[in-house]
C-alpha positions as CSV (number, residue, x, y, z in Angstrom):
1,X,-119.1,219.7,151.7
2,X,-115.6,218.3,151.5
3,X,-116.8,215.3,152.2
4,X,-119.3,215.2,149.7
5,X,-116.6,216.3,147.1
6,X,-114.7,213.5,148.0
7,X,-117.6,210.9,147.6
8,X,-118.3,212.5,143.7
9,X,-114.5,212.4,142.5
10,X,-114.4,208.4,143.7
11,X,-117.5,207.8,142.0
12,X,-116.1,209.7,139.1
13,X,-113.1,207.5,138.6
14,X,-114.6,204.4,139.2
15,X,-117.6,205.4,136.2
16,X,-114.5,206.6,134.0
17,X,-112.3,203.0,134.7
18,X,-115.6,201.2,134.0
19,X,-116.1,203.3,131.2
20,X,-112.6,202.5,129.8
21,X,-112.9,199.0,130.4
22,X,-116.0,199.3,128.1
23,X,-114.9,201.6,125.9
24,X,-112.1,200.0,124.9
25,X,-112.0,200.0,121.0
26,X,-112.1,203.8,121.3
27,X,-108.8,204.0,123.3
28,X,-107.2,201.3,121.3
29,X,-108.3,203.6,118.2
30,X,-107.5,206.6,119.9
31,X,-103.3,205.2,119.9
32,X,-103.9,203.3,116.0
33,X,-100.7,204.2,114.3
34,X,-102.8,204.5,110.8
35,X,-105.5,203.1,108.9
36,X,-105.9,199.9,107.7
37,X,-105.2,198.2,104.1
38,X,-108.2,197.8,102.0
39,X,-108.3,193.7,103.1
40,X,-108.8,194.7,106.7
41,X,-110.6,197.8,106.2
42,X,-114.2,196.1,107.8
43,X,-111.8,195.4,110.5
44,X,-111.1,199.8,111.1
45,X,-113.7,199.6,114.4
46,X,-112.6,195.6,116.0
47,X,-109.1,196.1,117.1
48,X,-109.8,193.2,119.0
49,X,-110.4,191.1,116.1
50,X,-106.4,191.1,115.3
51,X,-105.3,192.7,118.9
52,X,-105.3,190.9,122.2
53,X,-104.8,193.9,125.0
54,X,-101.2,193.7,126.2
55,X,-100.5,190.6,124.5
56,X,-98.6,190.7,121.1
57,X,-96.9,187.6,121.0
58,X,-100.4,186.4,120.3
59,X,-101.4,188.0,117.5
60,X,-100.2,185.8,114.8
61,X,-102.4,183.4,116.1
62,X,-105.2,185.9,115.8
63,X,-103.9,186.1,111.9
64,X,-104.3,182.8,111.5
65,X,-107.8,182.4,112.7
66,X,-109.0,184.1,110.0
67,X,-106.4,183.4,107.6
68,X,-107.5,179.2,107.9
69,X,-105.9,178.3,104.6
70,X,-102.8,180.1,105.6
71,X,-102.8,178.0,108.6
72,X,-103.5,174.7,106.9
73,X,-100.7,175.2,104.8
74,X,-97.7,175.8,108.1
75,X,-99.6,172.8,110.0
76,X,-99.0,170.6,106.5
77,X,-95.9,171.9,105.3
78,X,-97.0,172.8,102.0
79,X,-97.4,175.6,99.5
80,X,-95.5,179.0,100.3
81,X,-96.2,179.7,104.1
82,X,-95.9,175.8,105.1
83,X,-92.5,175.0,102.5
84,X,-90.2,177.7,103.5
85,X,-89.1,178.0,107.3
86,X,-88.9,181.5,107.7
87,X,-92.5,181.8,106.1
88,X,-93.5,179.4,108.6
89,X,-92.4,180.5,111.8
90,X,-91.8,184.0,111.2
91,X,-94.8,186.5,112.6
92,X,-96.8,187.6,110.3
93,X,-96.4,191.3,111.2
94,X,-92.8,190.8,110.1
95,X,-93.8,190.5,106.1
96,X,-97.3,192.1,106.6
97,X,-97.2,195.6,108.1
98,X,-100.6,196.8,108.7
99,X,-101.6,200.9,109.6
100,X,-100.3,202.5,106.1
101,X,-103.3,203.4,104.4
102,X,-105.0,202.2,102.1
103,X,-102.6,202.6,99.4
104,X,-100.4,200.3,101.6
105,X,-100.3,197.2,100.1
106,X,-100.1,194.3,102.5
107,X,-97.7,192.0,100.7
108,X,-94.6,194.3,99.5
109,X,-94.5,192.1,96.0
110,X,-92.1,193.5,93.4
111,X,-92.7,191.3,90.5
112,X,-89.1,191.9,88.7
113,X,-87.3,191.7,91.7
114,X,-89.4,188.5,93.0
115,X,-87.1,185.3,92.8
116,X,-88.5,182.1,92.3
117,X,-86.2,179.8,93.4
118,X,-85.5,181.4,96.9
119,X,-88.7,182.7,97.6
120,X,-91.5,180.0,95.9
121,X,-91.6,176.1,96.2
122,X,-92.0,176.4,92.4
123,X,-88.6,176.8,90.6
124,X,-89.3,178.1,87.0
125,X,-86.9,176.2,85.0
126,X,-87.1,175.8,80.7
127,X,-89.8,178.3,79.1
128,X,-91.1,178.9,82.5
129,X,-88.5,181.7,83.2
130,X,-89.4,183.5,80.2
131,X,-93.2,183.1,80.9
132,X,-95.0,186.5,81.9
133,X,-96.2,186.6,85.8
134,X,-99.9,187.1,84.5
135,X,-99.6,183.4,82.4
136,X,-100.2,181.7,85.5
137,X,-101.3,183.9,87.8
138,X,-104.6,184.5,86.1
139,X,-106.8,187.1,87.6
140,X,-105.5,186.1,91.1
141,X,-105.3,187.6,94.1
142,X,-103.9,184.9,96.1
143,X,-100.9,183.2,94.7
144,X,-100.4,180.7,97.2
145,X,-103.3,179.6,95.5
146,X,-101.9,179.2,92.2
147,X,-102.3,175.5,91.2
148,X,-98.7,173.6,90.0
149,X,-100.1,171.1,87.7
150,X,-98.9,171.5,84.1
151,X,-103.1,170.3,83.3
152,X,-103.9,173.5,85.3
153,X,-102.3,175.6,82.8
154,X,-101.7,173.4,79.5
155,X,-105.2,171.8,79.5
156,X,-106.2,173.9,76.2
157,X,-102.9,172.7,74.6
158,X,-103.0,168.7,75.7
159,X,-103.2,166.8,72.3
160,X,-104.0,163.4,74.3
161,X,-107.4,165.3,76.0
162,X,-107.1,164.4,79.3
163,X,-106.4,160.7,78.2
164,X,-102.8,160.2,79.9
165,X,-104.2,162.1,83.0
166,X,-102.7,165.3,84.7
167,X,-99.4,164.2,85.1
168,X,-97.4,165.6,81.8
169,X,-94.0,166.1,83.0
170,X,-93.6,162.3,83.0
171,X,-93.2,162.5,79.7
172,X,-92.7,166.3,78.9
173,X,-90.2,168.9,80.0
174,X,-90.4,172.8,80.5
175,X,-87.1,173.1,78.1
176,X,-90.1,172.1,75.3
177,X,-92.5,170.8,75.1
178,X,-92.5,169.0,72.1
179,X,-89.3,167.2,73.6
180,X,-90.5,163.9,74.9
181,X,-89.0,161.8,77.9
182,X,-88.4,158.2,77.5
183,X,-91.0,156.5,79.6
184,X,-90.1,153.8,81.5
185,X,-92.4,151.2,80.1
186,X,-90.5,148.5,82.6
187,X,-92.8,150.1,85.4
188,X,-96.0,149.0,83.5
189,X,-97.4,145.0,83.2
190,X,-95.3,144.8,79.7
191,X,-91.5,145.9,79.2
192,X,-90.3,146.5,76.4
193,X,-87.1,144.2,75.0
194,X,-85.6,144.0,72.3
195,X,-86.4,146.3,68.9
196,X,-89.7,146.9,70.6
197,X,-87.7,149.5,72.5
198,X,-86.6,151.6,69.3
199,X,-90.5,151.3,68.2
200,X,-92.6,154.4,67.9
201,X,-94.7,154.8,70.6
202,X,-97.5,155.0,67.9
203,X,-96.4,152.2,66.5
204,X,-98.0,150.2,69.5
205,X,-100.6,152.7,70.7
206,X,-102.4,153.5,67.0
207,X,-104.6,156.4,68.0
208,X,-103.0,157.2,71.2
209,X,-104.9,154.2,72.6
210,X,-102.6,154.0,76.5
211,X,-104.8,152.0,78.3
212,X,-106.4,148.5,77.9
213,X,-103.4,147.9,75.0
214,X,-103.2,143.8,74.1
215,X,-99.8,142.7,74.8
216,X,-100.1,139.8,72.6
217,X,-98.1,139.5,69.4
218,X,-100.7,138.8,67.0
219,X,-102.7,142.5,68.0
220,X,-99.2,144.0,66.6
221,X,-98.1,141.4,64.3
222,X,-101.1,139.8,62.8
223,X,-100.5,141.6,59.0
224,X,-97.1,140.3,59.5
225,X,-98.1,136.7,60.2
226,X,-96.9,134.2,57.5
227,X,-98.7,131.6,58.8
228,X,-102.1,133.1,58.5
229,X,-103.4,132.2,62.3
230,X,-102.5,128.8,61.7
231,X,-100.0,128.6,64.2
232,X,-102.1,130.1,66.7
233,X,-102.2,133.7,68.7
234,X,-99.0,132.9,70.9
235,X,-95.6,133.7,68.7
236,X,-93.6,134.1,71.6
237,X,-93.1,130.3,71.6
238,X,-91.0,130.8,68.5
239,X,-90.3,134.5,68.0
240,X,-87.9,136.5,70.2
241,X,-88.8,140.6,70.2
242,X,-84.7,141.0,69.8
243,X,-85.2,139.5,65.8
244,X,-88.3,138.8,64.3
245,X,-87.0,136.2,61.8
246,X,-84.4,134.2,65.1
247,X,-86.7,131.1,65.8
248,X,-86.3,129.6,69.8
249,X,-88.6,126.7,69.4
250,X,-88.0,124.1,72.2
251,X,-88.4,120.8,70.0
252,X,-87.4,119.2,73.3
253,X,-90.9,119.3,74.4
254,X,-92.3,117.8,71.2
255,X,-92.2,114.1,73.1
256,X,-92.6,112.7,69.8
257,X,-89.4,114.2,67.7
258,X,-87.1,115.6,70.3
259,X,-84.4,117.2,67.6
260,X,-81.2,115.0,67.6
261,X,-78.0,115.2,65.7
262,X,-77.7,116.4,62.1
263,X,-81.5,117.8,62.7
264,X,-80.8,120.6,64.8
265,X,-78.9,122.6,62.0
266,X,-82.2,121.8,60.0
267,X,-83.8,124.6,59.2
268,X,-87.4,124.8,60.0
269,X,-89.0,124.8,56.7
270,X,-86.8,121.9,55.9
271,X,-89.0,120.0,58.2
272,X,-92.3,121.5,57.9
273,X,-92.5,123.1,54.7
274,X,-96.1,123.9,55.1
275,X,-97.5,125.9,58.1
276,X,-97.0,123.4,61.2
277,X,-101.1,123.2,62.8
278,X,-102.7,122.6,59.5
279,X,-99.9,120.0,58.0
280,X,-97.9,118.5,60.6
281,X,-94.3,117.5,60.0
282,X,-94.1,113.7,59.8
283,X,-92.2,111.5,62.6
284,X,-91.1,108.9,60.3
285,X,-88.0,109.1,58.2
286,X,-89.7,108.3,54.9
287,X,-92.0,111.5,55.4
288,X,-88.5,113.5,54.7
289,X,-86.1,111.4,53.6
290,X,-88.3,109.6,50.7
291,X,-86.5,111.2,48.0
292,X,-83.3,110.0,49.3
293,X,-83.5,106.6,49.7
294,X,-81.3,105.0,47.7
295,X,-83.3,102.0,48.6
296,X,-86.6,103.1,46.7
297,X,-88.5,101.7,49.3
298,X,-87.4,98.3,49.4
299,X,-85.9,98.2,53.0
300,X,-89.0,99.7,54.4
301,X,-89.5,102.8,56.3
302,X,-87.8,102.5,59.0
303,X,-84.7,104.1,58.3
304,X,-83.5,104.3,61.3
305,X,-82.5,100.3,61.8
306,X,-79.4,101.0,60.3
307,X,-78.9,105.6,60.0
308,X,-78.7,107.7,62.7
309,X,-79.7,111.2,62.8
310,X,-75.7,111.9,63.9
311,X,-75.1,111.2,59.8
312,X,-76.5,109.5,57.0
313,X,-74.5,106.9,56.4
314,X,-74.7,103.6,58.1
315,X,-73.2,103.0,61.5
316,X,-75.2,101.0,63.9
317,X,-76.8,98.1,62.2
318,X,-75.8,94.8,64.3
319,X,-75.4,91.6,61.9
320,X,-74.3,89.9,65.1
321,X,-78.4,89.8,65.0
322,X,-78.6,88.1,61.9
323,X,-77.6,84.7,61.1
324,X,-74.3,85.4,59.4
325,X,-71.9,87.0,62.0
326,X,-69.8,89.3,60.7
327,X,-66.4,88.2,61.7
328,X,-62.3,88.8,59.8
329,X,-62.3,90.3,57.2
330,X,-66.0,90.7,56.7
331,X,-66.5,93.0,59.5
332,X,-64.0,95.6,57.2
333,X,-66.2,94.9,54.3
334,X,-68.5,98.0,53.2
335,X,-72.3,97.0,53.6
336,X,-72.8,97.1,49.5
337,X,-69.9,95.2,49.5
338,X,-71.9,91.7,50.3
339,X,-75.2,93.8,49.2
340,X,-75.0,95.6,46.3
341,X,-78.9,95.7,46.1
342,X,-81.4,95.6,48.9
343,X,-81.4,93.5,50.5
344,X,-85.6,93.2,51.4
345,X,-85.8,92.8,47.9
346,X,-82.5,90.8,47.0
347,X,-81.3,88.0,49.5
348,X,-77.6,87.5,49.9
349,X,-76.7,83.5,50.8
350,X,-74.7,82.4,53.6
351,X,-72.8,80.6,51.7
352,X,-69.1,81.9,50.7
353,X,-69.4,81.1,47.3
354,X,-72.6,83.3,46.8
355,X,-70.3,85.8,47.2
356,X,-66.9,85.0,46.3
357,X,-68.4,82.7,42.6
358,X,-66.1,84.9,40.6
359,X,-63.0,85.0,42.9
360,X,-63.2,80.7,43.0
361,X,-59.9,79.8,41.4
362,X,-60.6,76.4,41.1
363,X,-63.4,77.1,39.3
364,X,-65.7,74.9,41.3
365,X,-63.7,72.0,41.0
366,X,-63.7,71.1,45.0
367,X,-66.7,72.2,45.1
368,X,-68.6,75.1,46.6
369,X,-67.7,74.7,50.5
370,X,-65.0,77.0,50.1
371,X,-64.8,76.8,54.5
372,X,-63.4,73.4,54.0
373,X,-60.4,75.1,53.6
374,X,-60.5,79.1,53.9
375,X,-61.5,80.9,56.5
376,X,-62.8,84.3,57.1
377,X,-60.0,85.8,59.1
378,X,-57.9,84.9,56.1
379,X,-58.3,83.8,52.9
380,X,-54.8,81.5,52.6
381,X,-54.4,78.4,53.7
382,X,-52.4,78.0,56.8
383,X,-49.1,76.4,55.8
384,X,-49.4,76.4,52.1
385,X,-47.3,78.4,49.8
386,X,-48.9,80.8,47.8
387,X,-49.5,79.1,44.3
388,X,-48.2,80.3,40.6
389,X,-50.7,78.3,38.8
390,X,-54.3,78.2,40.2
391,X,-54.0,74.4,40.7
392,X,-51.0,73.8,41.0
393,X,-48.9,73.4,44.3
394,X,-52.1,72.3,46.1
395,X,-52.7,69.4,44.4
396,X,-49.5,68.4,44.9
397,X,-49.0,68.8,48.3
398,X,-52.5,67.8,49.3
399,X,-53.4,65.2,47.4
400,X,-50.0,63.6,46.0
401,X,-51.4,60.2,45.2
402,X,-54.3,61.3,43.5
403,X,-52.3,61.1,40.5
404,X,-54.6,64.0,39.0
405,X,-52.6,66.2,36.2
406,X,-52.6,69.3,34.6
């Protein structure tokens, strides 16, 4: 009997372990400290779900494989749980107390109290900090889901619909938002120089056109263009952006009138008077000059044989060229001296007395080879005093038998 006794209290404890063993969720909820939150309230009958028997350091890892966005967010470093260290490594029990009911709730959130510069990766800064919780947090329940683009929450208000894209505070600010920043137009394909820095935006993009924007002048400039197209679409080849009216043409690279001299303080319209594409400025001198020549035309059009464009008066025509030599006192001798017309259309002689007729003392008398006896390095005669009378002391000393008289 004892025996038998023995037999039914071995089989007794071995049906209750097994028992226990499979009745394991009514022990664990037989020693629950409380009933759960509201979010976990399915949960009341699965301790397991969250629990691991005799294993705790394990259950924020149970946390996380339901919570999956929670753990997206401390595997990538972002948003609330994955920014701040604590929030990250911290157990979850440690913010999170479960077993207080259902009027418990999980997060202990005080909305004055909350600070959003220690305890959010979203510092509220400008209008922000005066902006009611319930602005942003629209109808949410999760805040870590609560988006941080200003187009999230300032679509409605965006004047440029969506056309700049959702990235506002590169030009905006939170201190207003009518307050624009200056925008850093040297990061785009055209930056801005000059007085197009101090232009309006607007003044560019009519319509709040941002994209697929000409950079050439004439899109901007064309009402402004003087020369009516006729110079072509490409301004900057004269125009600088720093002054609309300071002219940087390279006349160096016009191979047929690089700029010399007097003509680079010409102005342009000196030069081309008309618009240069339709009416091109002339290479000869004539084509400017015309009205100047004292000449009228009668030395032909080349001006340049004896001016230079350094000034307009002669300095480089070479009678050592010609058949009279300029030597003695002739090389002193202004030009209109020996050619007081011009002289394609008047010839002066070689000859000395075609030019010195009226200063011939001897009024022709020896004749009109005056180099007989003058020369052009000096007009006296070597040796011979300089006479009182025009004939007299000459014919005395040169010709004493000739017995010629007054």
């Amino acid at each position: 009997m004892r025996r038998l006794s023995r037999l039914l209290l071995v089989v007794a404890l071995v049906l209750l372990g097994v028992g226990a063993l499979r009745a394991e969720t009514v022990i664990e909820r037989l020693v629950s400290p409380g009933p759960l939150s509201p979010a976990h309230a399915r949960l009341e009958t699965r301790c397991n779900t969250c629990h691991l028997s005799f294993h705790r350091q394990a259950q924020p890892s149970q946390c996380l494989t339901c919570h999956t966005g929670i753990a997206r967010d401390r595997a990538t470093h972002t948003r609330f749980h994955g920014s701040l260290t604590a929030a990250r490594t911290d157990a979850c029990r440690d913010c999170h107390v479960e077993h207080q009911g259902t009027a418990h709730p999980l997060a202990q959130l005080d909305r004055k109290a909350f600070n959003h510069d220690t305890e959010s990766v979203y510092r509220l800064t400008g209008d922000h900090v005066r902006t009611p919780c319930a602005a942003c947090h629209v109808g949410m329940t999760r805040f870590r889901e609560t988006p941080r683009a200003c187009a999230a929450c300032h679509a409605k208000q965006d004047v440029h619909r969506g056309r700049l894209g959702p990235q506002c505070q590169s030009c905006h600010t939170t201190a207003r938002w009518k307050d624009v920043l200056p925008f850093d137009h040297d990061r785009t394909r055209y930056p801005l120089t000059g007085a197009h820095r101090t232009t309006p935006c607007l003044g560019c993009h009519v319509g709040e056109q941002w994209h697929g924007v000409s950079t050439a002048c004439v899109s901007c400039h064309l009402r402004k263009d003087v020369h009516r197209g006729a110079d072509g679409p490409r301004c900057a080849d004269c125009h600088l952006t720093t002054n609309w009216r300071a002219i940087v043409f390279d006349h160096e690279r016009v191979a047929a009138f690089p700029l010399r001299g007097a003509h680079r303080t010409v102005d342009c319209v000196g030069c081309h008077a008309l618009t240069v594409r339709p009416a091109k400025a002339p290479v000869a001198c004539v084509g400017c000059h015309l009205r100047e020549d004292v000449h009228r035309g009668a030395d032909g059009p080349k001006c340049e044989s004896c001016h230079s464009q350094a000034t307009w008066k002669v300095e480089k025509f070479d009678h050592a060229k010609t058949v009279f030599p300029l030597v003695g006192y002739h090389v002193r001798v202004t030009c209109v001296g020996c050619h007081p017309q011009s002289v394609d259309k008047v010839k002066v002689g070689t000859h000395c007395i075609d030019c010195h007729l009226k200063d011939d003392v001897h009024h022709n008398a020896l004749g009109p080879v005056c180099e007989r006896c003058h020369k052009a390095t000096g007009f006296r005669i070597p040796g011979v005093p300089r006479l009182q009378t025009p004939w007299r002391g000459v014919m005395e000393r040169d010709f004493p038998r000739s017995g010629l008289k007054d």
